[in-house]
N, CA, C and O atoms as a GROMACS GRO file, in nm:
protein
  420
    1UNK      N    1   0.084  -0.118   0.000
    1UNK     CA    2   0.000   0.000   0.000
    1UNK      C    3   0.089   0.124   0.000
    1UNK      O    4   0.195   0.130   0.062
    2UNK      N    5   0.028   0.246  -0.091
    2UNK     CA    6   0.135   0.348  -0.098
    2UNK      C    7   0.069   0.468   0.049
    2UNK      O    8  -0.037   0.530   0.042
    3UNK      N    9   0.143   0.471   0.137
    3UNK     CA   10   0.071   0.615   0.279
    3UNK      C   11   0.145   0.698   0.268
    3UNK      O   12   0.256   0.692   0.319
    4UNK      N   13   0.092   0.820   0.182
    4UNK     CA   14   0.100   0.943   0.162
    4UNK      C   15   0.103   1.052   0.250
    4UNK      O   16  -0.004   1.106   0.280
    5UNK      N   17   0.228   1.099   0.304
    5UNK     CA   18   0.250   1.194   0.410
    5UNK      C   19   0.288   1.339   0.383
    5UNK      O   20   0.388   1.345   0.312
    6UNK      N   21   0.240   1.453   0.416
    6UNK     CA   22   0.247   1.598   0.374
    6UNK      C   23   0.277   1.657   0.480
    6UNK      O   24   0.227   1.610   0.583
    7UNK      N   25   0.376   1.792   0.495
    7UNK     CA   26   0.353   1.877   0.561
    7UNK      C   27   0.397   1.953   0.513
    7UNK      O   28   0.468   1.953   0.412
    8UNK      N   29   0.338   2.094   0.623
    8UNK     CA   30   0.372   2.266   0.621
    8UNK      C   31   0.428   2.290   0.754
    8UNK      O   32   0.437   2.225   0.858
    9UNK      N   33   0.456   2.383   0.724
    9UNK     CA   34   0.524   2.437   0.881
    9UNK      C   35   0.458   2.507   0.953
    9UNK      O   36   0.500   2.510   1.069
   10UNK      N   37   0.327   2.595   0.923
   10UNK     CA   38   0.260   2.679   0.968
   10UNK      C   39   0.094   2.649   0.935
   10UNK      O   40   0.046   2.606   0.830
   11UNK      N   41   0.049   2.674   1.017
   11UNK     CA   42  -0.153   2.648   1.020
   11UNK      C   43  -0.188   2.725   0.882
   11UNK      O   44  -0.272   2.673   0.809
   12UNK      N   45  -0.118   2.865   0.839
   12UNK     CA   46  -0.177   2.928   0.740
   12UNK      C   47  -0.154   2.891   0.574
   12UNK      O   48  -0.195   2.944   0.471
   13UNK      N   49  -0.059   2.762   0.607
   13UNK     CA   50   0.069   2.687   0.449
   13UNK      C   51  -0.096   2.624   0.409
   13UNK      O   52  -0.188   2.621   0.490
   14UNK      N   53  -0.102   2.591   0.310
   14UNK     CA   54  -0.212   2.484   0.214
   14UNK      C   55  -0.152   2.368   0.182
   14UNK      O   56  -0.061   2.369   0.100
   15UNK      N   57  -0.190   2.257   0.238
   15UNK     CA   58  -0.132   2.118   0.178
   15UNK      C   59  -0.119   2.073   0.032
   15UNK      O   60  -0.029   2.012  -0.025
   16UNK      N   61  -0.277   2.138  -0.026
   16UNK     CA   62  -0.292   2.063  -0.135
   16UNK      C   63  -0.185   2.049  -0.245
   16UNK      O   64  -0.194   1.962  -0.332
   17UNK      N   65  -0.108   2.116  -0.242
   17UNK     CA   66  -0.018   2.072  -0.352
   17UNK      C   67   0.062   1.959  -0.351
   17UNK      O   68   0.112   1.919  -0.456
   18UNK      N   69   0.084   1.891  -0.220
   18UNK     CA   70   0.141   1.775  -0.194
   18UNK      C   71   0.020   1.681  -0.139
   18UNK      O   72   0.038   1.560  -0.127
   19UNK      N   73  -0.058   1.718  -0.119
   19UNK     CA   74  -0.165   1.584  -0.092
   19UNK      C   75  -0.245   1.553  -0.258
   19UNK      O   76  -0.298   1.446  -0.290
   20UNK      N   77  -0.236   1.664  -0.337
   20UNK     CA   78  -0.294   1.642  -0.462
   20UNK      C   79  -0.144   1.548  -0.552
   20UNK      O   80  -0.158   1.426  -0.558
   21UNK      N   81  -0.094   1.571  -0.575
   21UNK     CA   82   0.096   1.516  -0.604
   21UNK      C   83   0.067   1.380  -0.557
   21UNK      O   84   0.030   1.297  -0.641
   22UNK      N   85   0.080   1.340  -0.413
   22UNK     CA   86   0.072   1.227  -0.314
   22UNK      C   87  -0.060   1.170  -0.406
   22UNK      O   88  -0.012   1.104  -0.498
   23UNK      N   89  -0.160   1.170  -0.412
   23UNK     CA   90  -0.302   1.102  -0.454
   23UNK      C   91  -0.275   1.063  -0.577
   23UNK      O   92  -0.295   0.944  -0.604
   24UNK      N   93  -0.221   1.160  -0.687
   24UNK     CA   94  -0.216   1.098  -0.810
   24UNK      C   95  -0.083   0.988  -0.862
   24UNK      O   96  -0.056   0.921  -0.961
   25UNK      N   97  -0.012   1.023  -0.701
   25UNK     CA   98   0.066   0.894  -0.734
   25UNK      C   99   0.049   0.741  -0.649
   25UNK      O  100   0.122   0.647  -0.617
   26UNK      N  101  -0.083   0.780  -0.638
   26UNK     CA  102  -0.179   0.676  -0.628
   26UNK      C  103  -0.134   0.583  -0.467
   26UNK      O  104  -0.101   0.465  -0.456
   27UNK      N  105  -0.151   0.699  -0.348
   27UNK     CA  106  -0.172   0.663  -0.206
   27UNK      C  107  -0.298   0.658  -0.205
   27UNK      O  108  -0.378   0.741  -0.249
   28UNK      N  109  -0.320   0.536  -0.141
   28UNK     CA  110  -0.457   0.512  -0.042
   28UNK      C  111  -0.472   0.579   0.042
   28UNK      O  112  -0.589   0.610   0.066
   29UNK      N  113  -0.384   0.626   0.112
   29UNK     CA  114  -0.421   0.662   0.304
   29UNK      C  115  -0.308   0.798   0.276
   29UNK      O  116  -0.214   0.801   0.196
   30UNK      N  117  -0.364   0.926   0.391
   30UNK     CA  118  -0.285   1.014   0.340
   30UNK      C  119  -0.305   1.079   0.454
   30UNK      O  120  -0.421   1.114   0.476
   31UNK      N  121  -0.194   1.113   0.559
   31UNK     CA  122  -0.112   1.168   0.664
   31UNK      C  123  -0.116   1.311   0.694
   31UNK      O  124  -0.129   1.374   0.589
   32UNK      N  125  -0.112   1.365   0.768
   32UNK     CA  126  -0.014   1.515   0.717
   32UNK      C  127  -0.048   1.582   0.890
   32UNK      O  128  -0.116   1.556   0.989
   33UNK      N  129   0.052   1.682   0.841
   33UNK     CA  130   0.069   1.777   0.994
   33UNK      C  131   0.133   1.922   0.940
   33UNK      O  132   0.226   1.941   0.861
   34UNK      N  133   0.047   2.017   1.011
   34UNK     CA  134   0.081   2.135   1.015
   34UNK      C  135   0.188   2.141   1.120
   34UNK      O  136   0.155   2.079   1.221
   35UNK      N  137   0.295   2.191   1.125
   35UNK     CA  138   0.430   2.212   1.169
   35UNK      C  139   0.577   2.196   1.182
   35UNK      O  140   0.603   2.081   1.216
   36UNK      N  141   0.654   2.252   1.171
   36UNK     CA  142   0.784   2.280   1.172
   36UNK      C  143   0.842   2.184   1.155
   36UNK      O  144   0.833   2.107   1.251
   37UNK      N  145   0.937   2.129   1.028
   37UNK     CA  146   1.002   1.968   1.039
   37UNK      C  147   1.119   2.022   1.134
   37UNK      O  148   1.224   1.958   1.121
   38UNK      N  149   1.123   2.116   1.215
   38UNK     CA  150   1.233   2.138   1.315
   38UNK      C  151   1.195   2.024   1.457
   38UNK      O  152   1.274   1.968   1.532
   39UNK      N  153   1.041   2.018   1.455
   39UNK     CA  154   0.987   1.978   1.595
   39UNK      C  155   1.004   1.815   1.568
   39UNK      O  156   1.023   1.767   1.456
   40UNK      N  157   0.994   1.753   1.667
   40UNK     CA  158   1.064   1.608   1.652
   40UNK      C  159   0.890   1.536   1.703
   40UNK      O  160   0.871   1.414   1.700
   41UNK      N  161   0.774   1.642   1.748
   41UNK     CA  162   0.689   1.567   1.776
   41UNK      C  163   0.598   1.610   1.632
   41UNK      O  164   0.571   1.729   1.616
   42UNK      N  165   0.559   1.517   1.540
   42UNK     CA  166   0.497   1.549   1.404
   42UNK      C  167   0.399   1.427   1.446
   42UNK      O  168   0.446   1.314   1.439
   43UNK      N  169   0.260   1.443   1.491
   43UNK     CA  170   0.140   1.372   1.523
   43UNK      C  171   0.109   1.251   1.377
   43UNK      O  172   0.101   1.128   1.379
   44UNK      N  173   0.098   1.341   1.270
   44UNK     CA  174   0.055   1.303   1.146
   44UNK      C  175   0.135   1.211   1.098
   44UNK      O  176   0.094   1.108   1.045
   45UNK      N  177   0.333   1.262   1.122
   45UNK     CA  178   0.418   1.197   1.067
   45UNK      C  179   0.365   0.994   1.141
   45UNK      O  180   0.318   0.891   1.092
   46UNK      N  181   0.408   1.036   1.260
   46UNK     CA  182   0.369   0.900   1.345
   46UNK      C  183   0.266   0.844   1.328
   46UNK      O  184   0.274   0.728   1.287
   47UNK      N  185   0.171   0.885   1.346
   47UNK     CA  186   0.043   0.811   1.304
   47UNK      C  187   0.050   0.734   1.137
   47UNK      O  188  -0.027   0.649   1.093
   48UNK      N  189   0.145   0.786   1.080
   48UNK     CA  190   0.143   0.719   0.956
   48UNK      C  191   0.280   0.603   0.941
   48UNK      O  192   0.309   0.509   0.867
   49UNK      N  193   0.319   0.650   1.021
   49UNK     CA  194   0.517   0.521   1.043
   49UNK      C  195   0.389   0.397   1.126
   49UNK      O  196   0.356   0.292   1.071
   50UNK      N  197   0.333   0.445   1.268
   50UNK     CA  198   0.257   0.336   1.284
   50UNK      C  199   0.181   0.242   1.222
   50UNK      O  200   0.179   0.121   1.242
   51UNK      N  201   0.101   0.325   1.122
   51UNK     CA  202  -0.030   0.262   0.977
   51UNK      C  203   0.059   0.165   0.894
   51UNK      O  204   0.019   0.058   0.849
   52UNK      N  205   0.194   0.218   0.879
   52UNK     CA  206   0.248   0.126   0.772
   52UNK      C  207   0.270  -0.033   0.811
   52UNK      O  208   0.271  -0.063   0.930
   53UNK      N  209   0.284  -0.115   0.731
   53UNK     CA  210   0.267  -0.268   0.754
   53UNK      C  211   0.402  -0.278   0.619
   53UNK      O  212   0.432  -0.206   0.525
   54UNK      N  213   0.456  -0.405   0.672
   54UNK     CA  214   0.603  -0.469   0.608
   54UNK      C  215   0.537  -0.462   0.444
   54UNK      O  216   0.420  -0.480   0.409
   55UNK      N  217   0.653  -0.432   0.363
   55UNK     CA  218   0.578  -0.459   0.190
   55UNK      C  219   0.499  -0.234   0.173
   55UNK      O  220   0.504  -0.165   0.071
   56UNK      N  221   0.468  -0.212   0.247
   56UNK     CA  222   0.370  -0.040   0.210
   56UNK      C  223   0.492   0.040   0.184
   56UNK      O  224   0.602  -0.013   0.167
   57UNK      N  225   0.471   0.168   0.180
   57UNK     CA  226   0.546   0.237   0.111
   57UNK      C  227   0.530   0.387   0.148
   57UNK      O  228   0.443   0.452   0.090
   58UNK      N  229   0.608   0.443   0.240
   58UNK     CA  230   0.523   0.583   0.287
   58UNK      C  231   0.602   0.718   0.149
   58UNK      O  232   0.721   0.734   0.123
   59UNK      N  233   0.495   0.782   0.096
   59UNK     CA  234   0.533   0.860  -0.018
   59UNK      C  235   0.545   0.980   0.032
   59UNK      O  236   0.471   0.991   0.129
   60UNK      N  237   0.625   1.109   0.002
   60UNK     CA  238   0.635   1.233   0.010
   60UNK      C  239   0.653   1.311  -0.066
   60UNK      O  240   0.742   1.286  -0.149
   61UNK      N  241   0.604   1.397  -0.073
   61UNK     CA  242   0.676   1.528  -0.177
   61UNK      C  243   0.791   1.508  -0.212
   61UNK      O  244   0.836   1.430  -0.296
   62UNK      N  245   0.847   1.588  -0.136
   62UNK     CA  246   1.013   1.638  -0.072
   62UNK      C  247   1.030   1.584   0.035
   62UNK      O  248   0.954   1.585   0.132
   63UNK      N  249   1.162   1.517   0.022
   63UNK     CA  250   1.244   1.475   0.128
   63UNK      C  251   1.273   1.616   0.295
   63UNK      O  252   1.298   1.609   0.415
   64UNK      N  253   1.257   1.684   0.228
   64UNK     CA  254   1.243   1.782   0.346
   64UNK      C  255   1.119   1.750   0.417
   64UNK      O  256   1.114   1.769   0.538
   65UNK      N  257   0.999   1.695   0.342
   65UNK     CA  258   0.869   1.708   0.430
   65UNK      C  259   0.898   1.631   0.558
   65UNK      O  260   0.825   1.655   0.654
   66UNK      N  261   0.988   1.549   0.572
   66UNK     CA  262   0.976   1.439   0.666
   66UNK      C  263   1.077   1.480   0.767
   66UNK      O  264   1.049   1.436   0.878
   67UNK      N  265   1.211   1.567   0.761
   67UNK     CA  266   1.240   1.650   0.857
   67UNK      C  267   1.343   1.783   0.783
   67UNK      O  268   1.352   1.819   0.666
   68UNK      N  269   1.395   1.822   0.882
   68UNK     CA  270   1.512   1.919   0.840
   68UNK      C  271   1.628   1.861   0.814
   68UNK      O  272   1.695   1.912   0.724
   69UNK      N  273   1.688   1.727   0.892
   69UNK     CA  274   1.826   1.707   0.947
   69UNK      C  275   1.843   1.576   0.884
   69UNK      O  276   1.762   1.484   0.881
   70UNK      N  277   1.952   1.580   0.838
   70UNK     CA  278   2.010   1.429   0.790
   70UNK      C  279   1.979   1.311   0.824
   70UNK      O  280   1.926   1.224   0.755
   71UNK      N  281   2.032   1.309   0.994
   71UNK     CA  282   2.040   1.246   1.101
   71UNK      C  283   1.895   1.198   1.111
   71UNK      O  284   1.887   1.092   1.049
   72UNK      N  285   1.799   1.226   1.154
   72UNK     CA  286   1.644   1.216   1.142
   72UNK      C  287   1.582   1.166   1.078
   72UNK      O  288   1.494   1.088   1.112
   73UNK      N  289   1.632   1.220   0.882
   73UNK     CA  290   1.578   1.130   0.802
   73UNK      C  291   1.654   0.953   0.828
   73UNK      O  292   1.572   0.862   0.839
   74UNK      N  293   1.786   0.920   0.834
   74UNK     CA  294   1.868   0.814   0.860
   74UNK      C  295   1.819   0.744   0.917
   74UNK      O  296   1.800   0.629   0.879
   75UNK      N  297   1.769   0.805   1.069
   75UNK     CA  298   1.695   0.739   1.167
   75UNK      C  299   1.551   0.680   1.106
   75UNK      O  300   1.519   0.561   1.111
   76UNK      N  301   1.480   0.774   1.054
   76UNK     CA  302   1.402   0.741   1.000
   76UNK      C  303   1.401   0.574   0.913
   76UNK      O  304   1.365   0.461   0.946
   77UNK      N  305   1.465   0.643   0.777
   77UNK     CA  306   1.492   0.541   0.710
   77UNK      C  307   1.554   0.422   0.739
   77UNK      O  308   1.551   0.326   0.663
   78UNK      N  309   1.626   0.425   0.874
   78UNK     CA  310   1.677   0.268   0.921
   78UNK      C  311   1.592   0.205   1.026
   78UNK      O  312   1.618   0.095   1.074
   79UNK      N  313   1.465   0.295   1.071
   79UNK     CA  314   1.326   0.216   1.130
   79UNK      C  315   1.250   0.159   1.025
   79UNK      O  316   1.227   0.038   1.021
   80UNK      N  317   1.204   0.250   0.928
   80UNK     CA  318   1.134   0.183   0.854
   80UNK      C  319   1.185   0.028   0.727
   80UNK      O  320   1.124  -0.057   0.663
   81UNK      N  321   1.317   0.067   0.749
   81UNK     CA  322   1.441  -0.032   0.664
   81UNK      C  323   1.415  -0.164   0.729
   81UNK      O  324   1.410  -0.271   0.668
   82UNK      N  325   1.393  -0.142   0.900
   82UNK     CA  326   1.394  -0.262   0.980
   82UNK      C  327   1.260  -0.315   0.950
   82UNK      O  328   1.254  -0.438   0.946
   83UNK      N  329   1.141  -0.242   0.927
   83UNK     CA  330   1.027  -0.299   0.945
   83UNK      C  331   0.995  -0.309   0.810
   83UNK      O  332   0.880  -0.282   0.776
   84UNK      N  333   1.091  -0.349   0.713
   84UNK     CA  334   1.076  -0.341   0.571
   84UNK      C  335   0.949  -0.313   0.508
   84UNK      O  336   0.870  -0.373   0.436
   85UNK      N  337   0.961  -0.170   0.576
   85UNK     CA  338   0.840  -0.065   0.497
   85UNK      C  339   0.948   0.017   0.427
   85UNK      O  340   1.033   0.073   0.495
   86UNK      N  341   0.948   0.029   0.279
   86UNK     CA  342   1.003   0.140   0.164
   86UNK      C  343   0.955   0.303   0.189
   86UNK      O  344   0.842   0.303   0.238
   87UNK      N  345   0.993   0.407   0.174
   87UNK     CA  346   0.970   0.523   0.086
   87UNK      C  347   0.992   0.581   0.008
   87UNK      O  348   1.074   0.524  -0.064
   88UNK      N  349   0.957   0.699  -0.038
   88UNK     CA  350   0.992   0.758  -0.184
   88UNK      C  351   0.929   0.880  -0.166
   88UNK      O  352   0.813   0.904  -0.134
   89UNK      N  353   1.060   0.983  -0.202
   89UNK     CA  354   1.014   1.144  -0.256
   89UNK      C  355   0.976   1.160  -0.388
   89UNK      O  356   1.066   1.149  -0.471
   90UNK      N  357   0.844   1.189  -0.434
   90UNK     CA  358   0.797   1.256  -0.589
   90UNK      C  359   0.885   1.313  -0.653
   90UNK      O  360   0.913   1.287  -0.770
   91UNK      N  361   0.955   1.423  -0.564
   91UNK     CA  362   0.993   1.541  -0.650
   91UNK      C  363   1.174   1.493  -0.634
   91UNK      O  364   1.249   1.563  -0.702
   92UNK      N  365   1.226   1.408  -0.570
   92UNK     CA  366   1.410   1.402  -0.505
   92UNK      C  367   1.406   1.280  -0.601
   92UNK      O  368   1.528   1.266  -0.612
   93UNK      N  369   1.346   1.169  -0.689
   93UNK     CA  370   1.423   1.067  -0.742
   93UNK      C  371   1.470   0.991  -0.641
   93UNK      O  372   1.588   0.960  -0.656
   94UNK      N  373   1.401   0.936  -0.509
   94UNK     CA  374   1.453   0.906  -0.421
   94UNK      C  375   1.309   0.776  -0.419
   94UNK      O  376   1.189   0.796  -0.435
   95UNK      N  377   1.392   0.626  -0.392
   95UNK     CA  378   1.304   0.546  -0.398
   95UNK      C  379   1.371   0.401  -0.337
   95UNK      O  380   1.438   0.326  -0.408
   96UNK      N  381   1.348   0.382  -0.227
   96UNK     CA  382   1.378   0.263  -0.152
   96UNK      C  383   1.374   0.155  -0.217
   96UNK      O  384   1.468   0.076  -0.211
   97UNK      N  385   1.236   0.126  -0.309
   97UNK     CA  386   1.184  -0.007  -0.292
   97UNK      C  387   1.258  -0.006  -0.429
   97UNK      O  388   1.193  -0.099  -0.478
   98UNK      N  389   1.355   0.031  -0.540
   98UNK     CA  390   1.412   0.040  -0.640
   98UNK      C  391   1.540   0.033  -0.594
   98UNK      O  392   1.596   0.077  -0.493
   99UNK      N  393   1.601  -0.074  -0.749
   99UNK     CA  394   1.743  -0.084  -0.702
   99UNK      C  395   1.822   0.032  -0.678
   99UNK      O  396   1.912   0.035  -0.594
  100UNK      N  397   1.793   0.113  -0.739
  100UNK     CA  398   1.895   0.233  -0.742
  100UNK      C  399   1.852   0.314  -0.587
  100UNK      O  400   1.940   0.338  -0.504
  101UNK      N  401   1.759   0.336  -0.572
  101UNK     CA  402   1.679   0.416  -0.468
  101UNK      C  403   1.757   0.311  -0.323
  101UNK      O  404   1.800   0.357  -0.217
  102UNK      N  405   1.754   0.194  -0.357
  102UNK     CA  406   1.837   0.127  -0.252
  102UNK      C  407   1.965   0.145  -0.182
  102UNK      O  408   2.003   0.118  -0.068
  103UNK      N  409   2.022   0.203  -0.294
  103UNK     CA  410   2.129   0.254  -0.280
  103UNK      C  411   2.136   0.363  -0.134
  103UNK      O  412   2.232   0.366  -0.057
  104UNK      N  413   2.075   0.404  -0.127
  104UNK     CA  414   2.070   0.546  -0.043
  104UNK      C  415   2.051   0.500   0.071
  104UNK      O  416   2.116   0.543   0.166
  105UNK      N  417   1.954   0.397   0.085
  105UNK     CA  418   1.905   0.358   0.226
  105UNK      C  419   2.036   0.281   0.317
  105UNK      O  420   2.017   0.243   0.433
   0.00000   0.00000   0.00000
């Protein structure tokens, strides 16, 4: 299953350009949180790392949507690596579940 995750940094940002992006690249289930990828508590982000199941695939815009810091995404990507759930940025050419995209992880 592809779970489609968005954010903004601020209540007044508009998602749709990444939840519309996210949908037509054909997520079922779709995430998101208004605030700062500085803050380490992202409600939306988690609620969607939880939803995912081994084999799904959490999608994003931009690799920024998911934090600010290297370190974070790493972390990231070596939880979800363990629970062999894939992701992929739309817009970065960035794709886990692909050989090349493997590379990165």
């Amino acid at each position: 299953m592809l779970i489609g995750y968005a954010r903004v940094s601020t209540a007044d940002q508009d998602l749709a350009l990444q939840t519309d992006a996210l949908t037509k690249a054909g997520c079922e289930k779709l995430f998101t949180d208004k605030v700062s990828g500085a803050k380490a508590d992202r409600p939306g982000l988690a609620e969607a790392v939880r939803f995912a199941r081994a084999g799904d695939c959490i999608v994003v815009w931009k690799l920024d949507r998911l934090g600010r810091s290297i370190q974070g995404l790493i972390s990231l990507a070596a939880d979800l690596s363990a629970r062999k759930i894939d992701f992929r940025s739309l817009t970065d050419e960035f794709d886990t579940s692909t050989g090349r995209g493997s590379e990165f992880a």
